[in-house]
N, C-alpha and C positions, 0 to 999 in steps of 0.2 A: 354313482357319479364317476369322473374320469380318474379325479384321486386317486378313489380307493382301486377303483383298476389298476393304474398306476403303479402304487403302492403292492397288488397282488401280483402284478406282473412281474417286477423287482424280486419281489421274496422269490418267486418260481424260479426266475432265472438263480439267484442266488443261491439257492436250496440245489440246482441241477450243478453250480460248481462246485460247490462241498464238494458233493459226493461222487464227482470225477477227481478231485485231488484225492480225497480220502480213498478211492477206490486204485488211486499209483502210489498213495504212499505205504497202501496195505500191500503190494505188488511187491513195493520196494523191499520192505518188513520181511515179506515170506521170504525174499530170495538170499537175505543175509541171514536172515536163522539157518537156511541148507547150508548158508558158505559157514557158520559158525558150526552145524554139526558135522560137517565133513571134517573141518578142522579138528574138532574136539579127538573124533575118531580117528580121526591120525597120528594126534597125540596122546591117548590113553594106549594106543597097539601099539606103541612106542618104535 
C-alpha cells in the first residue's frame, strides 16, 4: 500500500540524514582532538 511506502520512504530519507550529520559531526570531533593534541604537545615540551 502507499502508507507503508510512505512510511519506508520517510525512514530512508531519515536514516540518509543521520548519517550525513553524524558523518560532520565525527569530522568535527577528529579535527578538535589534532587541535587538542597539538596543544597538549606544546604544553608538556614546555
Amino acid at each position: 500500500t502507499s502508507s507503508i511506502k510512505k512510511i519506508a520512504d520517510f525512514l530512508n530519507s531519515f536514516d540518509m540524514s543521520c548519517r550525513s550529520r553524524l558523518a560532520t559531526l565525527n569530522e568535527k570531533l577528529t579535527a578538535l582532538e589534532r587541535r587538542i593534541e597539538y596543544i597538549e604537545a606544546r604544553v608538556s615540551s614546555g
